[in-house]
C-alpha positions in Angstrom: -105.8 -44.4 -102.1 -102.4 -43.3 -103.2 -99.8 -44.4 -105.0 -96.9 -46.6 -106.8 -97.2 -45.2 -109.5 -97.8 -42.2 -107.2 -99.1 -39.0 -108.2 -100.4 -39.7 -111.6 -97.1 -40.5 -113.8 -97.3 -38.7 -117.2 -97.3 -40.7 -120.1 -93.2 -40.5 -120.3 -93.0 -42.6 -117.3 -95.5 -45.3 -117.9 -92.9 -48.3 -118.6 -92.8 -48.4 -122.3 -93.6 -51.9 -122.6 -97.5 -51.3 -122.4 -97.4 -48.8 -124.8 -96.4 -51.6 -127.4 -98.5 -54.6 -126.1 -101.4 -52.6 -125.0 -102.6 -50.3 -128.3 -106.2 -51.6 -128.0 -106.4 -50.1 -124.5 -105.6 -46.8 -126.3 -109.0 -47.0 -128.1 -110.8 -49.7 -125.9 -114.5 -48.6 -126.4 -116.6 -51.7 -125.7 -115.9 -54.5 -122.4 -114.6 -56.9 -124.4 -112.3 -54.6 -125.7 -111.1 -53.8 -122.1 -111.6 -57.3 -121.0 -108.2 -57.9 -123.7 -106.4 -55.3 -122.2 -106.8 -56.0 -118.9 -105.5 -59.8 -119.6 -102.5 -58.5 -121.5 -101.6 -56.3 -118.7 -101.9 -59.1 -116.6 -100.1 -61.5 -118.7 -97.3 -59.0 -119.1 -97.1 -56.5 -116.5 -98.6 -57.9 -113.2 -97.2 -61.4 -114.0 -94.4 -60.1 -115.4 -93.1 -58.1 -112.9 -93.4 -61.4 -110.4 -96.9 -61.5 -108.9 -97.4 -65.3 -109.0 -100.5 -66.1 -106.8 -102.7 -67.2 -109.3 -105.8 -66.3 -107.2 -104.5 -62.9 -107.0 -103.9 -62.5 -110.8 -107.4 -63.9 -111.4 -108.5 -61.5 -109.2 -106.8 -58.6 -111.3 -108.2 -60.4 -114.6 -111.8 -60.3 -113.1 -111.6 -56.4 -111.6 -112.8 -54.1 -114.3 -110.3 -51.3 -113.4 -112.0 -48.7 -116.2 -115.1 -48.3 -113.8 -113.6 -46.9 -110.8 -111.9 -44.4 -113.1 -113.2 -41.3 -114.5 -114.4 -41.9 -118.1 -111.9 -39.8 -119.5 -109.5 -41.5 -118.0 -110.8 -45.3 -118.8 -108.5 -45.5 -121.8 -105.5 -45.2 -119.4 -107.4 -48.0 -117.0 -105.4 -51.1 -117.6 -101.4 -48.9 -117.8 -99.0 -49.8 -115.0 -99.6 -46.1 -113.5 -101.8 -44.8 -110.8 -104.4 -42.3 -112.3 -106.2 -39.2 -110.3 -109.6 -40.1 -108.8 -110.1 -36.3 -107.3 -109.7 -34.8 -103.8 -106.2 -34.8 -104.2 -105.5 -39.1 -104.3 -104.9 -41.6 -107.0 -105.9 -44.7 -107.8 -102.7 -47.3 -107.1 -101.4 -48.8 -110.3 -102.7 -52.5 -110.9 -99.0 -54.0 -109.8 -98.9 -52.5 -106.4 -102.3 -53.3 -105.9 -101.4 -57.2 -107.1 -98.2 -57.2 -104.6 -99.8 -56.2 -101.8 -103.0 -58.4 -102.4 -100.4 -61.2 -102.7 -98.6 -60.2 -99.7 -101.6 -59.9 -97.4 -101.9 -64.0 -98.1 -105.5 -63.4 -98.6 -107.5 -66.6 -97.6 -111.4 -67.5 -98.2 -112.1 -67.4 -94.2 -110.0 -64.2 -93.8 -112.3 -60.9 -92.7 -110.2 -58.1 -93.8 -109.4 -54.4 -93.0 -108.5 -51.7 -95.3 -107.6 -48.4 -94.1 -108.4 -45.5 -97.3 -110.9 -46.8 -99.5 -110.1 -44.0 -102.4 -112.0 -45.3 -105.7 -112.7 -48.8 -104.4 -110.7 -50.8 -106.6 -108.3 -52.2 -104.0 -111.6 -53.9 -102.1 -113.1 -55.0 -105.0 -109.7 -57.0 -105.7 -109.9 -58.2 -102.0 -113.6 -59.2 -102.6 -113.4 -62.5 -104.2 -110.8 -63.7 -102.5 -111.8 -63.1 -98.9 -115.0 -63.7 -96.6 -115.6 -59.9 -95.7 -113.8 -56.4 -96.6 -114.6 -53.9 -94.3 -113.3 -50.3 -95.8 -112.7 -46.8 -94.3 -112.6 -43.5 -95.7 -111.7 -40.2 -94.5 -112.8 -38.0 -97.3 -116.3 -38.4 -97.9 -117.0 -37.4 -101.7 -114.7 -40.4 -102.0 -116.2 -43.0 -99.8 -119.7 -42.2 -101.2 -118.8 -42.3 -104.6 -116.9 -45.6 -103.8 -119.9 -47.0 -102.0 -122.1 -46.2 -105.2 -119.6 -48.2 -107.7 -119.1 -51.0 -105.3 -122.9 -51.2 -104.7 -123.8 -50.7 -108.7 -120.6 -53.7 -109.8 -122.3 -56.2 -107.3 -119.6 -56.5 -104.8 -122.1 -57.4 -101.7 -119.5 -58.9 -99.3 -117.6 -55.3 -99.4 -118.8 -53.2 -96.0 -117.6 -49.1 -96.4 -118.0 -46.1 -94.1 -116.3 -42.2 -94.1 -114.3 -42.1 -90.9 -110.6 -41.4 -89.9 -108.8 -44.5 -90.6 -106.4 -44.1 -87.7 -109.2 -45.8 -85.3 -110.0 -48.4 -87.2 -113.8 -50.0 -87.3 -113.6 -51.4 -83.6 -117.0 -53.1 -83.8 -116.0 -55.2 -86.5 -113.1 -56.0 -84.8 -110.7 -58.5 -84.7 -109.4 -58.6 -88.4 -107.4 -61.3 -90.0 -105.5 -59.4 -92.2 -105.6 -55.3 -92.1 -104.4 -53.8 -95.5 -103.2 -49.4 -95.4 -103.4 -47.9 -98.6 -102.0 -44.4 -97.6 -99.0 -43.6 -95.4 -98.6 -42.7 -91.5 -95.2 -42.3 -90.1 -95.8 -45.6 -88.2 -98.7 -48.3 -87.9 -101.8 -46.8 -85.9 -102.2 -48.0 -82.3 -105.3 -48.9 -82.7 -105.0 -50.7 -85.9 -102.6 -53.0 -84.0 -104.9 -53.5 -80.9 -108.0 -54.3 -83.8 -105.9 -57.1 -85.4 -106.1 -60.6 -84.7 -103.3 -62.5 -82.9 -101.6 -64.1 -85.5 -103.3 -61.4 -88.3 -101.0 -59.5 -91.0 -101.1 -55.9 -92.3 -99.2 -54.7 -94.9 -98.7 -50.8 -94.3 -96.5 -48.6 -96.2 -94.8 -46.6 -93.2 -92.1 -43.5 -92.9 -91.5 -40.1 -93.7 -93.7 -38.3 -95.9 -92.1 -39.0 -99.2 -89.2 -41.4 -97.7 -91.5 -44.8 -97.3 -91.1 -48.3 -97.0 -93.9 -50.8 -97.5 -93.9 -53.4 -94.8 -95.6 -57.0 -94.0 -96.2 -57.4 -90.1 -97.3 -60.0 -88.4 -98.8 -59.8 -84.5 -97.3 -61.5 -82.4 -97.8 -61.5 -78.6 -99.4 -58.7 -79.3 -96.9 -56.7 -80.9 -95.9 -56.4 -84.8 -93.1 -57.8 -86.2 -92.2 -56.4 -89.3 -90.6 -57.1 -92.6 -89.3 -54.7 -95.3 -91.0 -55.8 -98.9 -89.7 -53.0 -101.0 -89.4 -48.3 -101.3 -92.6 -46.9 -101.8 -94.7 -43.9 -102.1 -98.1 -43.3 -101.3 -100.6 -40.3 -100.3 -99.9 -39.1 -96.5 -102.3 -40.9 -94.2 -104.5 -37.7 -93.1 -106.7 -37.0 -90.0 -105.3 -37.9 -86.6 -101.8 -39.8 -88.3 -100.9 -36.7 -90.4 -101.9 -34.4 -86.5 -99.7 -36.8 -84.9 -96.6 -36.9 -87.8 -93.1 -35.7 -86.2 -91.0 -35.1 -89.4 -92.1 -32.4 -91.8 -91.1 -32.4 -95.3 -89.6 -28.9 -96.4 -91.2 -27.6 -99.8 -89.1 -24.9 -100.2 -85.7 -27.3 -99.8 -86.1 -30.1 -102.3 -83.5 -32.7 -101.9 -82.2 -36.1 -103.8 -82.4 -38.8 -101.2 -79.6 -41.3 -101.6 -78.5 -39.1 -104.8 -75.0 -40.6 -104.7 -76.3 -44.5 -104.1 -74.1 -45.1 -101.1 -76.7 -45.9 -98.8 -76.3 -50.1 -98.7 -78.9 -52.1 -100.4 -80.5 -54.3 -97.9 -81.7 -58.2 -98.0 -84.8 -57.0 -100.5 -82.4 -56.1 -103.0 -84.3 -52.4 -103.2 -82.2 -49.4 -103.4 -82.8 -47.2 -100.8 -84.6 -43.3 -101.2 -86.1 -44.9 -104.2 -89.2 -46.9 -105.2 -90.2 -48.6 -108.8 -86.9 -49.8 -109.2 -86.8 -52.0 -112.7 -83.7 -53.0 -114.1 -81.5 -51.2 -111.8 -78.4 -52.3 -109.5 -75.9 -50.7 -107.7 -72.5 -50.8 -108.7 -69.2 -50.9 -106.6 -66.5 -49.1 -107.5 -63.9 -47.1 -106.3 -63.2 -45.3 -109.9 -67.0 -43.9 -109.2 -67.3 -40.1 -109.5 -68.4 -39.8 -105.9 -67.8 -42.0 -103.2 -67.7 -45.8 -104.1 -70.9 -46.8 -105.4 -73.4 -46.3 -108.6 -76.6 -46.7 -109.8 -76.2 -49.1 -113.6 -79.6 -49.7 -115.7 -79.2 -52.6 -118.4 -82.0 -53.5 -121.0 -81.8 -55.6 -124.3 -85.4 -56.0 -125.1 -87.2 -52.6 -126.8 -90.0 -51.2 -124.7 -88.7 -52.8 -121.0 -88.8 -50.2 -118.3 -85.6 -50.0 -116.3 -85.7 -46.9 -114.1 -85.7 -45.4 -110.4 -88.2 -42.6 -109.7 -88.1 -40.5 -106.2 -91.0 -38.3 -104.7 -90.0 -34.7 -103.3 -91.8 -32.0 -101.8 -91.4 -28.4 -103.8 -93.4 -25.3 -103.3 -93.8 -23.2 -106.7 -94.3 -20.4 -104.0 -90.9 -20.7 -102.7 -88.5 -22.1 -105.2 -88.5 -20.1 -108.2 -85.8 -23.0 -110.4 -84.2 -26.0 -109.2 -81.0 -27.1 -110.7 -80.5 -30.8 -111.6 -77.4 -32.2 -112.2 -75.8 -35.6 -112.3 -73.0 -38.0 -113.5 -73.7 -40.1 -116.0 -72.0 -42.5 -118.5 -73.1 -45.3 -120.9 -72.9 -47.4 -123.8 -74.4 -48.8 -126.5 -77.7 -46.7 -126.0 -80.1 -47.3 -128.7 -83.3 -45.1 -128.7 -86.2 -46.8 -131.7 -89.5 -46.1 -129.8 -89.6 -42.1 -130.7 -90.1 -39.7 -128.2 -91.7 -41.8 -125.7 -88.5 -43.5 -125.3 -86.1 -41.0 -123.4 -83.3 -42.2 -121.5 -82.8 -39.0 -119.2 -82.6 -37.8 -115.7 -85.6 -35.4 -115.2 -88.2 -34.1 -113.3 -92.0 -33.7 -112.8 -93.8 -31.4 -111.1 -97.3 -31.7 -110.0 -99.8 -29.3 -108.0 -101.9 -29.8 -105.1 -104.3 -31.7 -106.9 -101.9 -34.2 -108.4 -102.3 -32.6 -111.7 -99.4 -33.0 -114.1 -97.4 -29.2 -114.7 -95.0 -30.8 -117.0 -92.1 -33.2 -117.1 -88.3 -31.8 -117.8 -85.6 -34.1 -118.4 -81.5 -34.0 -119.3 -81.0 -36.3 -122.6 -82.1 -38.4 -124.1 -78.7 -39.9 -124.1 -77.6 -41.9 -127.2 -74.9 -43.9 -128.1 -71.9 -44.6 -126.0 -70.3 -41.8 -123.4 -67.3 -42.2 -120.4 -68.4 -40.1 -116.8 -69.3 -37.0 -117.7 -71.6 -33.9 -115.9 -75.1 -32.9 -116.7 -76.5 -29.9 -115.3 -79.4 -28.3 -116.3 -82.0 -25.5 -114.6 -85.8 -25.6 -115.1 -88.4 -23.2 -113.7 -90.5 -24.3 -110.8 -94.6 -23.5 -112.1 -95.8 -21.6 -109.1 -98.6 -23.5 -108.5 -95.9 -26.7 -108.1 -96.6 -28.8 -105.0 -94.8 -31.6 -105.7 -92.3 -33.0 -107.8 -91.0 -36.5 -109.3 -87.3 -37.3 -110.3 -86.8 -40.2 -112.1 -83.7 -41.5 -113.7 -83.8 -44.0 -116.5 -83.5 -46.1 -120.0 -87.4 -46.0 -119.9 -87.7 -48.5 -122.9 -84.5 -48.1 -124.9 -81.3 -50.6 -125.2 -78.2 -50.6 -123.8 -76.1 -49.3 -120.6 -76.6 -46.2 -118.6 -74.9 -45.4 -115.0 -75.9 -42.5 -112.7 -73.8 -40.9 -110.0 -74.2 -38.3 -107.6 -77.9 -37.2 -108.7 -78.5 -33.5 -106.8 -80.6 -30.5 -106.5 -80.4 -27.1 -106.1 -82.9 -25.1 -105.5 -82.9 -21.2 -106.3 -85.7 -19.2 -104.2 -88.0 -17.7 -105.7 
């Protein structure tokens, strides 16, 4: 029900690569035409980015994405990017779906939880690779139209119902594995009391738009947990959003980890940001503030390499936002037209998840020492929500960041 992609990414921010080694997705009209494109993203993207269970990626191969998507929407189907599916979610982007699959260990014995149905498409993945998925959702012109595609593709060992996903489905109860698709501040209570001794879950867990997807095991009855990577999906609603302590504040937007201090831990992930491709932070003490950087390489055309962060905004309250950041780079080579923008910039989005527009400083070309970039964009009053990303996003060469900020003006 969210996601990484996270609200709908415009077509600037779907990594560049698919754009050249998916052109019959553009036009795919008939199932064999989106039976090609959905191997190539496979092959390229899912594969690619380092899903390696092969029963996972034949999963992905086999799950005809295009239905559980609006049809207007079906020549997007088989991008790297999540895509609206109404009532304010999105349907996760095939890789996120594939990692998490892959990370739940899913086994042909295994009866399996999942916590925010949304279009369906994460349980019909789970389906052939599991003995039962059992699938909960709160919003119920969701979970009946999920039902009705489930039931009308054939997935018969796939069990749903509309119900706060917080409790669980205590009669089916235990679970082997228990897989969250939406985000509570921390894992459910009664999720943990529902899963088998021994079971996994793989929950993305944390603040509303500062997440971390985690694999926990049980053990003695209690979780232990392991960070797997920054994330950002949909708020976990019902009794988990009722019972959330920290509030994000629309009307004061704010760069997480702007200045990339924070320390990168054993994952490798740089912290307050999630989708990270072809990034690494730097160390050094000539850096324009504090010690450390954020560097993006690439030397093959059409490879994403970027970092995008979710923020709250409210249209209502913040009239413009200044962004600003250091940046410097070399060799910067932009041949994919105006797709290909290496920028810092922002997207704002309103409460349904509908794009208002992307902004960006750049693109940046050829070969530049630290310099500042500032620039203010109006905030659309009916914004909601916002994504900065900063990036090559398919061109060559070298770009740094430092000290990434925001400044809101009220409205």
């Amino acid at each position: 029900m969210t996601n990484p992609g996270w609200p709908m990414i415009n077509q600037h921010l779907v990594p560049l690569l698919l754009l050249l080694i998916l052109p019959v997705a553009v036009q795919a009209q008939t199932e064999s035409q989106f039976e090609q494109a959905r191997h190539r993203m496979v092959e390229e993207v899912v594969a690619g980015a380092g899903v390696k269970d092969p029963r996972v990626l034949q999963a992905i191969r086999d799950t005809p994405r295009h239905e559980f998507v609006a049809p207007n929407l079906r020549q997007q189907a088989y991008f790297d990017m999540a895509l609206p599916i109404g009532f304010q979610q999105t349907i996760s982007s095939p890789f996120i779906v594939a990692y998490m699959t892959e990370s739940l260990d899913p086994q042909p014995t295994d009866k399996v939880l999942e916590i925010g149905t949304g279009s369906g498409y994460q349980a019909a993945v789970l389906s052939p690779l599991v003995k039962e998925v059992y699938s909960i959702e709160i919003v119920e012109g969701l979970g009946r139209k999920a039902e009705r595609t489930l039931k009308h593709l054939k997935y018969k060992n796939v069990f749903t119902k509309v119900g706060d996903g917080f409790k669980g489905w205590e009669e089916h109860a235990p679970f082997d594995k228990i897989i969250v698709t939406c985000s509570p501040e921390g894992p459910p209570q009664p999720l943990i009391d529902q899963l088998a001794e021994g079971g996994l879950m793989v929950i993305p867990a944390g603040q509303r738009y500062q997440q971390t997807l985690y694999l926990m095991r049980k053990k003695d009855g209690k979780l232990e947990k392991e960070a797997l990577r920054p994330t950002l999906f949909v708020p976990m609603t019902g009794t988990a959003e009722d019972l959330r302590r920290v509030k994000p504040d629309p009307a004061n937007p704010q760069a997480a980890n702007g200045n990339f201090e924070e320390e990168v831990g054993e994952n490798g992930f740089i912290p307050g940001w999630y989708y990270q491709r072809q990034a690494e932070r730097t160390a050094d003490t000539l850096a324009p503030e504090g010690e450390h950087y954020v560097t993006f390489k690439n030397e093959e055309v059409g490879r994403a390499s970027h970092l995008l962060q979710g923020l709250p905004i409210d249209g209502r309250e913040v009239a413009e936002i200044e962004l600003s950041a250091f940046v410097k780079y070399s060799n910067i080579s932009v041949n994919l037209g105006e797709d290909a923008l290496p920028s810092v910039g922002i997207t704002f989005y309103d409460e349904n998840r509908n794009d208002l527009g992307h902004n960006w400083i750049g693109p940046f070309r050829g070969s530049s020492e630290w310099t500042r970039v500032k620039k203010q964009f109006r905030v659309p009053i009916q914004a909601r929500e916002g994504l900065l990303r900063i990036g090559l996003f398919g061109a060559t060469g070298e770009l740094s960041f430092d000290s990434v900020t925001l400044k809101p003006i009220p409205r």
